[in-house]
C-alpha positions in Angstrom: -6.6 26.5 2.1 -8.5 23.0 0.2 -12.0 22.8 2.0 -12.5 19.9 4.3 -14.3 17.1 3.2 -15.2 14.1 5.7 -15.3 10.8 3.5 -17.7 8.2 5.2 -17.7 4.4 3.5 -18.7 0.9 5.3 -15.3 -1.0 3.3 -11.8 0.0 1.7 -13.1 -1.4 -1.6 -11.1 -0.4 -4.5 -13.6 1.7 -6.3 -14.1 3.1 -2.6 -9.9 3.7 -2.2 -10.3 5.5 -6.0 -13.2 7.7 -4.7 -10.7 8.8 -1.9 -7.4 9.1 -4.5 -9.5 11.6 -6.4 -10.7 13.8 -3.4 -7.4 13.7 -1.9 -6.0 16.0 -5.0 -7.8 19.0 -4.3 -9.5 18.5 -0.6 -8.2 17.9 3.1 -9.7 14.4 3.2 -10.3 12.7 6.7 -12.1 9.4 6.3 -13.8 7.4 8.5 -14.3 3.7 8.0 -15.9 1.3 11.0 -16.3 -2.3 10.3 -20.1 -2.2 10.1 -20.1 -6.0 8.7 -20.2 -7.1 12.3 -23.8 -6.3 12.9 -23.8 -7.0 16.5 -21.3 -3.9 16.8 -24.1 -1.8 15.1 -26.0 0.5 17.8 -21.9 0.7 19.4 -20.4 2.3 16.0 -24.0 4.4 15.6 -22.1 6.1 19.3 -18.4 6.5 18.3 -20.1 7.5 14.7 -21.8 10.7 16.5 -19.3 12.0 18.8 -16.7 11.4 15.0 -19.0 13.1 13.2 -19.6 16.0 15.5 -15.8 16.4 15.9 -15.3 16.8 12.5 -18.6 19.4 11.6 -18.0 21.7 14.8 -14.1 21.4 15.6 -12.5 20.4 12.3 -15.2 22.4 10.4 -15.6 20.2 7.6 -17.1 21.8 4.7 -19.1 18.9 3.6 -19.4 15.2 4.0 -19.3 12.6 1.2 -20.7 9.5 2.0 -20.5 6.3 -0.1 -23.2 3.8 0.0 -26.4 4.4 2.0 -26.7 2.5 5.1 -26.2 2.6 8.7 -23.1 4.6 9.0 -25.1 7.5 7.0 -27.8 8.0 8.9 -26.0 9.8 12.0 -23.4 12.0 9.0 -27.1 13.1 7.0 -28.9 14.3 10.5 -26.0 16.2 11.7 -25.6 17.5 8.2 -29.1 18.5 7.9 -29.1 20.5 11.7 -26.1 22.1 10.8 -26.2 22.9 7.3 -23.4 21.1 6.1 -24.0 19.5 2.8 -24.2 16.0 2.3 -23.8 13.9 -0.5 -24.6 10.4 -0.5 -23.1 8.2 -3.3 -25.8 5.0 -4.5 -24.2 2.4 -5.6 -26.8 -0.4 -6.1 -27.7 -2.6 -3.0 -28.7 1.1 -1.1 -31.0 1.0 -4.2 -32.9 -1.9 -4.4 -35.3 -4.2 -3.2 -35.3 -7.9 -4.4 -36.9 -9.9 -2.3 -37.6 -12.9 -4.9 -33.6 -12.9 -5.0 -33.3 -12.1 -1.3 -31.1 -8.8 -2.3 -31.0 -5.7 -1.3 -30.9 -3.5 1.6 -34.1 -1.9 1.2 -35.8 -5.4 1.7 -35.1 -5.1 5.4 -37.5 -2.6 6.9 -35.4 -0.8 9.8 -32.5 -0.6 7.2 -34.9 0.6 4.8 -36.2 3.2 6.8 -32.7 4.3 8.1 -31.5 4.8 4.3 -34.9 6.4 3.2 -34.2 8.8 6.2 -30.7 9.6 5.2 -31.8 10.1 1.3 -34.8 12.9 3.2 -31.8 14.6 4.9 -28.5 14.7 3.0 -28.1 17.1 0.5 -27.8 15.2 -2.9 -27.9 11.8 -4.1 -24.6 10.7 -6.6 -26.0 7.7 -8.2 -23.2 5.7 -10.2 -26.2 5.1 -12.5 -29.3 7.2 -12.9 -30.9 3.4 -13.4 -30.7 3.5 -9.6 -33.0 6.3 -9.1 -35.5 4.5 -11.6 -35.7 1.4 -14.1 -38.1 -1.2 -15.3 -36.7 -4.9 -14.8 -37.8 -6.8 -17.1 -35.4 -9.6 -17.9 -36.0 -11.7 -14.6 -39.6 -12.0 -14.0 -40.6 -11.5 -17.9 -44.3 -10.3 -18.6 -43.8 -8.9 -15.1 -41.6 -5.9 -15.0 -40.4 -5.1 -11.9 -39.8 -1.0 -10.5 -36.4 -0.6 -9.3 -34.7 2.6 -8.0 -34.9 5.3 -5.2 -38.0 6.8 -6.3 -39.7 3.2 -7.5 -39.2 2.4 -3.7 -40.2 5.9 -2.3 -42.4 7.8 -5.1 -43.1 10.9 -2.7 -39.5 11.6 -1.5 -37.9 14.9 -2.8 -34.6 14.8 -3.9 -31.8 16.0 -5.9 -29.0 14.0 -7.3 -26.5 14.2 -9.9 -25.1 10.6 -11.7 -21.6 10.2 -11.2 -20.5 6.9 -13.1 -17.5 4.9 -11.9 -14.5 5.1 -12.8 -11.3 2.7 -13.5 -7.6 3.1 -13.8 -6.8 2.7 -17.8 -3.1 2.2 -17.4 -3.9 -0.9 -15.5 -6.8 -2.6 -16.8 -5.4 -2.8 -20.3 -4.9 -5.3 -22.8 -2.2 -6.9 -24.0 -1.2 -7.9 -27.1 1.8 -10.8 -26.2 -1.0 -13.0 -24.6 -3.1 -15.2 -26.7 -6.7 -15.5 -25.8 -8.3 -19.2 -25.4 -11.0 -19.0 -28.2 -14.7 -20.2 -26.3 -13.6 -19.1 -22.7 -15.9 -17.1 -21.0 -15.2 -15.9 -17.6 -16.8 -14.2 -15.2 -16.5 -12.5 -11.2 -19.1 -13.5 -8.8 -18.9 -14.5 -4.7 -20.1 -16.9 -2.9 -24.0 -17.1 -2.2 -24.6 -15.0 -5.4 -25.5 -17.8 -7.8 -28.8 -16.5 -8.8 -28.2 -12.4 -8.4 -25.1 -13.2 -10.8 -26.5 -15.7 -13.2 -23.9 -18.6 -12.1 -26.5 -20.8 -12.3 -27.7 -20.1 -15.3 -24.5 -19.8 -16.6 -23.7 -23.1 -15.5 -26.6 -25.2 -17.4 -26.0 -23.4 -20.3 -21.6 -24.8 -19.6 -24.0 -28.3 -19.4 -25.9 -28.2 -22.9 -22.6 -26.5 -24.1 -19.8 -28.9 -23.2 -17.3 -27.1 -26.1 -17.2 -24.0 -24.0 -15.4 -23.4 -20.7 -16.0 -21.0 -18.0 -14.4 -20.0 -15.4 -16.1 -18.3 -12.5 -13.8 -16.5 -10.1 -14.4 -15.3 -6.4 -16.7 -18.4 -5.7 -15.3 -21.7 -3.9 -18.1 -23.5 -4.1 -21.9 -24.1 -6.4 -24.5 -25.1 -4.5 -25.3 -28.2 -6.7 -23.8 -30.2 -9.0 -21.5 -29.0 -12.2 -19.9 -30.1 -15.1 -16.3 -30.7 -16.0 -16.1 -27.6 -18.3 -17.1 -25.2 -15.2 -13.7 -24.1 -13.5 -14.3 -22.2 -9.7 -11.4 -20.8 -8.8 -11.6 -18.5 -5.7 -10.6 -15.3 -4.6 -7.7 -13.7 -6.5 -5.6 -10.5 -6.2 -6.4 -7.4 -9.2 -3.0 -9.2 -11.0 -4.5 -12.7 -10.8 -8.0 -11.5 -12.3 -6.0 -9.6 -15.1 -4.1 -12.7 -16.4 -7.4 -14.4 -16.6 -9.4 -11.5 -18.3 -6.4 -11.7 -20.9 -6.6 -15.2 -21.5 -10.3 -15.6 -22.2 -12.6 -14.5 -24.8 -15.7 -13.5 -23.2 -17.0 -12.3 -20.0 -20.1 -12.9 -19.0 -22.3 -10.4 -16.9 -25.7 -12.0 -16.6 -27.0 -10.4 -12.8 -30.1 -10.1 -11.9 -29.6 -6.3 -10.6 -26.5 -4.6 -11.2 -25.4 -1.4 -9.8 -23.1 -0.7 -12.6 -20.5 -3.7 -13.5 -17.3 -3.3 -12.1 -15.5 -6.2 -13.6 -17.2 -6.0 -16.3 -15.8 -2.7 -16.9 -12.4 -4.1 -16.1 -12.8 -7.3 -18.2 -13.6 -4.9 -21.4 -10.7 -2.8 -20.8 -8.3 -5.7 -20.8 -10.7 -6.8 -24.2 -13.0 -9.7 -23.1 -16.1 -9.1 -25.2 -19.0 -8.5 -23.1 -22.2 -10.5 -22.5 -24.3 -9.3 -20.6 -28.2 -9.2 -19.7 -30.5 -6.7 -20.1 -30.5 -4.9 -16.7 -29.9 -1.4 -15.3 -27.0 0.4 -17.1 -25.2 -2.8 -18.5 -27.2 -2.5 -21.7 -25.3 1.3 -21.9 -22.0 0.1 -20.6 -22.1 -2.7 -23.6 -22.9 -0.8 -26.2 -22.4 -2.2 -29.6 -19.2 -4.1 -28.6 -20.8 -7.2 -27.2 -24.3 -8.6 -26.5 -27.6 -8.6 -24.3 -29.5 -11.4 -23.1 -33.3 -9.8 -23.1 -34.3 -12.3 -20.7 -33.2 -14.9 -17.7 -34.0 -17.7 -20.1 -31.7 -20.6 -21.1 -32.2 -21.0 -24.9 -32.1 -17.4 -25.3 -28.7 -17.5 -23.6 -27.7 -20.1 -26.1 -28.6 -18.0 -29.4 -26.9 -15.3 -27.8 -23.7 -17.1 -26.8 -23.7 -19.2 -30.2 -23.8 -15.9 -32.4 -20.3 -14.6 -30.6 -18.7 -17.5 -30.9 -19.9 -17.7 -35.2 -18.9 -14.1 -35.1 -16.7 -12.5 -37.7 -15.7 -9.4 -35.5 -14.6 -11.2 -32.6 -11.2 -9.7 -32.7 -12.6 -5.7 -33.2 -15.2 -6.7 -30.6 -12.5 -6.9 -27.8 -11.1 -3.6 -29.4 -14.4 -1.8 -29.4 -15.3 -3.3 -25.3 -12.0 -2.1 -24.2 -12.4 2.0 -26.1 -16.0 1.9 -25.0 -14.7 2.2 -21.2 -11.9 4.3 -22.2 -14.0 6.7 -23.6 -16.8 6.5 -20.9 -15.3 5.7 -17.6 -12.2 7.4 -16.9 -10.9 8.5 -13.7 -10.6 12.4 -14.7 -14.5 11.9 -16.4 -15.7 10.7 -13.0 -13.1 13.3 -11.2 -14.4 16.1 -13.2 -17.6 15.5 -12.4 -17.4 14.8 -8.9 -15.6 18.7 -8.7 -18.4 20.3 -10.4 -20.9 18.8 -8.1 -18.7 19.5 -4.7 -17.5 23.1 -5.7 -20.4 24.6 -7.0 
């Protein structure tokens, strides 16, 4: 019989459904996903959480619980874990990481979420950070000659843990590129929602669209800038995985410019389909990059413009998409993260 695992997540996300695709081929998989966006429904969910939870350890006898992002929904699973010594592991993502008050970001700005996750890192069994990054990394590209401590143990130096890095993964035979579509030379693009202007660089990315008016950009997820934009800056809204593929194949760049990143998801996605990468200088993007694009050092506007000016001039545009998408091939493929995630959970 396939042990039992009890998948805990606060969305059906995609990289969240892929997590669950994996575990499904060689576990007996029983999720459980509340809506924990409505925070009014909070301290009601925490309730039905317990009495799932409990089901699942002492009459389904669940060999372990797997638990993606740190939040409310973990801190029940982790206790119950701990008193009954069943393992749990707790996957970091990025937000369950960090505390950015200057960007208002982060759940471990807010101090009864932040002592709820720092209570579920104390009890579960192991930490999978996507990134090691998230456990700890010097930010130095927003606040300059102030580097800024981010990670698990920058936030909570005395807390003993263990964890093992598990980096995303992405499905290859989708996000691909293809050759019959002719990229728009000087198109950047680049994912962001609404309200994320700063923690995504839109607004930076926007003045440099102003003092650059022979680029275009199109930002997509947002509906609406809070200010004004030029004529070359296209927001385009929400679209499905298809939608965002057509776009990644018919533009040149993609910019990645956050102020914290977890790890990059369309970013990854944009490589694979070859959009060369630019990206800033922040947690693992630097790694993800590699030599097949470019890194802003700092949040700073003329450095942005350098940066952006030298792709465009480049001679190796064309091997530069070639290079993004094998670098995420070779990296971040489901069997890497599926092989990893089995040496952790059957050891």
């Amino acid at each position: 019989m396939p042990k039992r695992i009890l998948f805990i997540a606060p969305s059906l996300s995609s990289f969240i459904r892929l997590d669950i695709e994996i575990l499904e081929k060689h576990f007996d998989v029983t999720t459980s996903i509340f809506n924990w966006q409505r925070k009014v429904l909070t301290p009601f969910l925490m309730i039905a959480q317990f009495f799932s939870v409990l089901k699942a350890i002492f009459i389904h006898r669940v060999n372990f619980i797997v638990i993606s992002f740190a939040g409310y929904w973990s801190f029940i699973p982790s206790f119950l874990g701990m008193i009954s010594n069943t393992k749990v592991y707790v996957i970091v993502h990025g937000t369950d990481a960090c505390n950015f008050p200057e960007i208002d970001y982060g759940s471990l700005r807010k101090p009864i979420l932040r002592w709820v996750i720092k209570r579920s890192y104390e009890w579960c069994y192991m930490l999978l950070p996507v990134s090691d990054s998230l456990i700890r990394s010097e930010n130095n590209y927003f606040a300059g000659n102030q580097p800024k401590q981010i990670g698990v143990l920058a936030e909570f130096p005395n807390l003993k843990l263990k964890y093992t890095v598990v980096p995303n993964a992405f499905k290859t035979e989708f996000w691909t590129e293809n050759p019959v579509v002719e990229r728009s030379q000087n198109v950047f693009v680049t994912v962001a929602s609404d309200g994320r202007e700063v923690l995504k660089g839109i607004d930076l990315i926007v003045e440099l669209a102003r003092q650059m008016p022979q680029i275009k950009v199109v930002v997509i997820g947002m509906n609406i800038f809070n200010g004004d934009y030029p004529s070359n800056v296209h927001f385009v809204g929400r679209k499905t995985q298809a939608e965002l593929k057509e776009y990644f194949y018919r533009s040149q760049f993609y910019f990645q410019l956050s102020v914290f990143e977890g790890f990059g998801c369309a970013l990854c996605e944009a490589m694979l389909c070859g959009c060369i990468p630019i990206g800033s200088k922040v947690n693992i993007l630097p790694e993800i990059i590699g030599d097949s694009g470019y890194i802003v050092e700092k949040r700073d506007i003329e450095m942005l413009k350098r940066c952006v000016a030298g792709a465009m001039g480049s001679p190796k545009a064309q091997a530069q998409g070639a290079s993004a998408s094998q670098n995420i091939k070779n990296n971040y493929s489901l069997k890497t993260r599926e092989n990893l995630l089995l040496s952790v959970l059957t050891k």
